[in-house]
C-alpha positions as CSV (number, residue, x, y, z in Angstrom):
1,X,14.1,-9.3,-13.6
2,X,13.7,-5.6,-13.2
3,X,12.7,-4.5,-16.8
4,X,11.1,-8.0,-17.4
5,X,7.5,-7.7,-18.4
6,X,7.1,-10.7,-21.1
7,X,3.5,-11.4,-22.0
8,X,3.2,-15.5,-22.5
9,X,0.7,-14.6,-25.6
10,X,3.1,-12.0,-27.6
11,X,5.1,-14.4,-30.1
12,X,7.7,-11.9,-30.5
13,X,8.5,-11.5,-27.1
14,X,8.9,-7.7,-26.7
15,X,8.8,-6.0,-23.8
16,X,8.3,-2.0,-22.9
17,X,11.5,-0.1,-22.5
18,X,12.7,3.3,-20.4
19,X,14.8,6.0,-21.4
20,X,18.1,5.7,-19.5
21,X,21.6,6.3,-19.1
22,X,24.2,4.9,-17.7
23,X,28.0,5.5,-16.6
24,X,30.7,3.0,-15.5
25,X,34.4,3.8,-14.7
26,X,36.6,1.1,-14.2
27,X,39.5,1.2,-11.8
28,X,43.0,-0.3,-11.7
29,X,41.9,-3.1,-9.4
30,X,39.3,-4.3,-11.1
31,X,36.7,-2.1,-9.2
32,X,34.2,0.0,-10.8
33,X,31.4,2.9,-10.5
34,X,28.0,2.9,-12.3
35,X,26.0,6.0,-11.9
36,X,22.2,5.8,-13.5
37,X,19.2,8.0,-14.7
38,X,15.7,6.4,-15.5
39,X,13.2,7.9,-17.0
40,X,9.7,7.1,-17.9
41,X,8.6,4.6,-15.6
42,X,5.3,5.7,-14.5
43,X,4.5,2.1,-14.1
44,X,5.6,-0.8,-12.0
45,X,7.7,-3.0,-13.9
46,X,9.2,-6.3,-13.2
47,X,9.1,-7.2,-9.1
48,X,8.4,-3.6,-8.0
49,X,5.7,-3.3,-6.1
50,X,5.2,0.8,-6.2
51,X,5.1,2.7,-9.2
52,X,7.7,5.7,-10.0
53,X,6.6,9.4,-9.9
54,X,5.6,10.3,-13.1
55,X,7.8,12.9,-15.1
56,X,10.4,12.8,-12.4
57,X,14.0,11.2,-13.3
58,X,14.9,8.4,-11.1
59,X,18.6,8.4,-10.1
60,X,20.9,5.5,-8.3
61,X,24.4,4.2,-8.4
62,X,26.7,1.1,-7.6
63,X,30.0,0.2,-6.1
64,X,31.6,-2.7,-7.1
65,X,35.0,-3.9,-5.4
66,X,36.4,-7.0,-5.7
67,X,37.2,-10.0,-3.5
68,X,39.6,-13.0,-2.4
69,X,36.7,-15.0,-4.2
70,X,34.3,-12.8,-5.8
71,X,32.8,-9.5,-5.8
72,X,31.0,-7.2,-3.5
73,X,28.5,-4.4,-4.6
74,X,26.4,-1.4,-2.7
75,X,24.0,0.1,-4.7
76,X,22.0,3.1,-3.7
77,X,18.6,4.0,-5.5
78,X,16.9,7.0,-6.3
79,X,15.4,8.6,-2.8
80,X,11.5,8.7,-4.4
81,X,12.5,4.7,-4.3
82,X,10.3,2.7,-1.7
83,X,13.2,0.0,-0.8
84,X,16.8,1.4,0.7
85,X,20.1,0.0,-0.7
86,X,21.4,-3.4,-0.5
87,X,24.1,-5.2,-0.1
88,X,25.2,-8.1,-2.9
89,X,27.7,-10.7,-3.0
90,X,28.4,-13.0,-6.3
C-alpha cells in the first residue's frame, strides 16, 4: 500500500507515480539483494504519515534469505525516513 493513492471518484483508476530505480541480484540459494532510489516524493503517499524532503533522493535496500518454510527479509530505509528498519517474515 505504499504507492496506493486511488481516488473512489476517478473511473480510470490512476494513481501519481515517482521516479525510481531499482536493483536485485539473485544468489545461488535463492537469496537476493534489492537496492532502491526514489525520487519525487514531496508528498505523503500511501500509509506514511511524514512527507519526504523535497528534491532529496531517498535511498533504502533489502535482504532476503530464505527459510525451512518461507522467507525472511531486513530492509533498511533511507536515513531522512521517520520509521527504522523492520523485520518481515512470509
Amino acid at each position: 500500500m505504499w504507492f496506493d493513492q486511488i481516488d473512489p471518484r476517478d473511473p480510470l483508476q490512476l494513481t501519481p507515480g515517482v521516479y525510481s530505480l531499482l536493483g536485485r541480484y539473485y544468489f545461488r540459494n535463492n537469496a537476493n539483494a534489492w537496492l532502491w532510489v526514489l525520487m519525487g516524493n514531496d508528498k505523503t503517499i500511501g500509509w506514511e504519515t511524514v512527507p519526504s524532503v523535497g528534491k532529496i533522493p531517498e535511498f533504502g535496500g533489502r535482504i532476503q534469505l530464505p527459510m525451512p518454510k518461507g522467507e525472511v527479509a531486513f530492509f533498511v530505509p533511507s536515513p531522512d525516513s521517520q520509521s527504522g528498519g523492520s523485520l518481515e517474515s512470509g
